[in-house]
C-alpha positions as CSV (number, residue, x, y, z in Angstrom):
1,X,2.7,-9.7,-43.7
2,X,0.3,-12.1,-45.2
3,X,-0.7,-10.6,-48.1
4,X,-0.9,-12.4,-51.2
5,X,0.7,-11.5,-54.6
6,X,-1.8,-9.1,-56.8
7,X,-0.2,-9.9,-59.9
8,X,2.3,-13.1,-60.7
9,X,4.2,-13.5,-64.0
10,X,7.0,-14.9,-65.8
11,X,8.1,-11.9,-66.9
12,X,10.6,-13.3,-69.7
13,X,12.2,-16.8,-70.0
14,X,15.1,-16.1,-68.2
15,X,14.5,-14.3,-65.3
16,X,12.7,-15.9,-62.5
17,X,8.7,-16.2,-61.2
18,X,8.5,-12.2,-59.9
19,X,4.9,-11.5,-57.6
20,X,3.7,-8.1,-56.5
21,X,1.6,-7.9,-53.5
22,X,-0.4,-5.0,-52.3
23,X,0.0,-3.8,-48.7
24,X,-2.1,-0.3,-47.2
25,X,0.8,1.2,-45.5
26,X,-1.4,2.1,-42.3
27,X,-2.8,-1.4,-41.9
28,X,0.1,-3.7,-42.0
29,X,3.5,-4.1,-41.2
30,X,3.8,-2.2,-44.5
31,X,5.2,1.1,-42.4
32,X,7.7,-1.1,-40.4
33,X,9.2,-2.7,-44.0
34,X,8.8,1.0,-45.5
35,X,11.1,2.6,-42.2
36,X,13.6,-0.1,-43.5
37,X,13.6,1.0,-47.4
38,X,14.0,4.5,-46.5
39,X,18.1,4.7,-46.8
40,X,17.1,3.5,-49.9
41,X,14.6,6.0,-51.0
42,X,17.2,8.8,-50.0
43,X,20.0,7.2,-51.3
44,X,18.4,5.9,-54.9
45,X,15.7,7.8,-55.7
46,X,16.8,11.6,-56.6
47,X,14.9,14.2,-55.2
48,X,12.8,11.7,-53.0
49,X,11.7,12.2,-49.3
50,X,10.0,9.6,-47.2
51,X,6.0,9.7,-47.3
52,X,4.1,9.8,-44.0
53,X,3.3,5.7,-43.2
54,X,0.5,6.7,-41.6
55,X,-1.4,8.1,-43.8
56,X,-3.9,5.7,-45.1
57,X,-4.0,7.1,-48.7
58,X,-0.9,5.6,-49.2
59,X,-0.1,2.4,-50.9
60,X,2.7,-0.1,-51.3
61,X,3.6,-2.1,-54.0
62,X,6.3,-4.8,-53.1
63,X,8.1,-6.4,-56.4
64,X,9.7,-9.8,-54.5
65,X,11.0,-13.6,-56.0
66,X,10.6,-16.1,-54.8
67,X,13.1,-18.4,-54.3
68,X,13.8,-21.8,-53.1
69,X,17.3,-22.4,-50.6
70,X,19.2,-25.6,-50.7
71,X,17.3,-26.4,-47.5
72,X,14.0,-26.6,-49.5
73,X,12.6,-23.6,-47.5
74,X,10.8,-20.9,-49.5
75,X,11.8,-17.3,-48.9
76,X,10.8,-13.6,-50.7
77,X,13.9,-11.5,-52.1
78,X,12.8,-7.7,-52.6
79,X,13.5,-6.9,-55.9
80,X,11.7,-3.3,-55.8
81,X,8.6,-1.2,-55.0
82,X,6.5,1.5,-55.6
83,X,4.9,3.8,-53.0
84,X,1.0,4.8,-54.7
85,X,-1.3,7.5,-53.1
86,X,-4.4,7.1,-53.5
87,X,-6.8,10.4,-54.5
88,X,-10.4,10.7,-54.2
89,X,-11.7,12.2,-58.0
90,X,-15.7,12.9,-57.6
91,X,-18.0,11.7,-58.3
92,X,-17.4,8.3,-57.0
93,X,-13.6,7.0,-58.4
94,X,-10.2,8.0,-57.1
95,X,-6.8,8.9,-58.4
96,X,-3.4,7.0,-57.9
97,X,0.1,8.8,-57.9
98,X,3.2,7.4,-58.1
99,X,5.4,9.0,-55.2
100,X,8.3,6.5,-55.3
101,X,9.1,3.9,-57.7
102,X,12.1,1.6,-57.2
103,X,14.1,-1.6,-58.5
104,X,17.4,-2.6,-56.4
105,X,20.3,-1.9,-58.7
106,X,21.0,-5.7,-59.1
107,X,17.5,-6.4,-61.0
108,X,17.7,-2.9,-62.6
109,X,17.6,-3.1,-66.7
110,X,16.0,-6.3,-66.9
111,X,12.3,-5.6,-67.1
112,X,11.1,-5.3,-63.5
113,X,10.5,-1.9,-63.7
114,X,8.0,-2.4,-66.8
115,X,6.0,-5.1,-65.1
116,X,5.6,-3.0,-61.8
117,X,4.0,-0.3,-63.8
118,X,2.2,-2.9,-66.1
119,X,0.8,-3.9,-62.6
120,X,0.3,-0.5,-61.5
121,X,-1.8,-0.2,-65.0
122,X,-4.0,-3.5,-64.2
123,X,-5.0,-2.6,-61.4
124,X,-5.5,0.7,-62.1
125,X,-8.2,-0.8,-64.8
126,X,-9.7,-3.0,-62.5
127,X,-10.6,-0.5,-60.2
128,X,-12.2,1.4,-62.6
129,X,-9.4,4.5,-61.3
130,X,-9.9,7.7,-63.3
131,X,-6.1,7.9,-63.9
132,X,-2.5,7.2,-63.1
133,X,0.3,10.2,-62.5
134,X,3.6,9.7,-61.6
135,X,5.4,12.9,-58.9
136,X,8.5,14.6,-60.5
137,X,9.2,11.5,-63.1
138,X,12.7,11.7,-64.2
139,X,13.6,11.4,-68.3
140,X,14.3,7.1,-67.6
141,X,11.2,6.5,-65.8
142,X,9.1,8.2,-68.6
143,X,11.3,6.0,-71.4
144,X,9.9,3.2,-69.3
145,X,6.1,4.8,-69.1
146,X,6.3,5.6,-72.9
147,X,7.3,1.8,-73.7
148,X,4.4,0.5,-71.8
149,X,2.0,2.8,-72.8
150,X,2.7,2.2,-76.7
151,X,2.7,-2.1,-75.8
152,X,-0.9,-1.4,-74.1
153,X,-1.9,1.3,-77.5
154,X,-0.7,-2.1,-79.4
155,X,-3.3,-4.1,-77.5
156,X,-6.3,-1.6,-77.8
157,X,-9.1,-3.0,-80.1
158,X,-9.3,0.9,-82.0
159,X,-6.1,0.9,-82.9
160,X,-5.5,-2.6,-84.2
161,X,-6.2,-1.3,-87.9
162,X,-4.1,1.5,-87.9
């Protein structure tokens, strides 16, 4: 997979450099990594069943680290992901859902799931995408989409003077 990262940030002081990179399930290895996270999916994520990989509406999201051996060689850890389907919404936009979201349980609670949906949110923007769902969220994940969404209101030039 050669994709490279969407979205890079320090996310805060001391956790590492985090990257997400985009990947269209049907036209990458994207379907051969998403057949290896699926214990995951059914073991993690309640209520979850695998999405069809190839179907080209769907999207993958891949939250990885990179990180540095004693060797000097440069490899990826998978700290999460989020599966997206893409909608069509007429006239001429489309329409993301959330099917899946994920962060391994050693990364959980330490801000990796905000900054995938802060990503999911960019690019959602700068596609010009008519609006972002989430499938079945449970109570955490919209604790997490209710943070995010007030830090964003916080940032929006109407409500500055409130």
């Amino acid at each position: 997979m050669s994709s490279s990262p969407i979205h890079q940030n320090i996310l805060k002081p001391e956790y590492r450099r985090a990257a997400v990179v985009r990947l269209v399930v049907s036209k990458t290895a994207a379907g051969q990594l998403y057949h290896h996270l699926i214990p995951l999916v059914l073991l993690l994520i309640v209520g979850s069943s695998p999405f069809d990989v190839v179907d080209p509406s769907w999207e993958l999201y891949v939250l990885i680290q990179r990180k540095t051996d004693q060797q000097g060689e440069i490899y990826n850890r998978l700290l999460g992901f989020t599966a997206v389907y893409r909608f069509y919404h007429y006239p001429d936009s489309s329409r993301l859902r959330i099917g899946q979201i994920l962060v391994l349980l050693p990364y959980q609670h330490k801000g990796y799931g905000q900054y995938l949906l802060e990503v999911l949110n960019d690019v959602a923007i700068s596609e010009n995408v008519y609006d972002l769902t989430v499938e079945e969220p449970l109570d955490y994940f919209q604790h997490v989409r209710t943070c995010v969404d007030i830090l964003r209101l916080h940032k929006f030039d109407p409500c500055k003077n409130l």
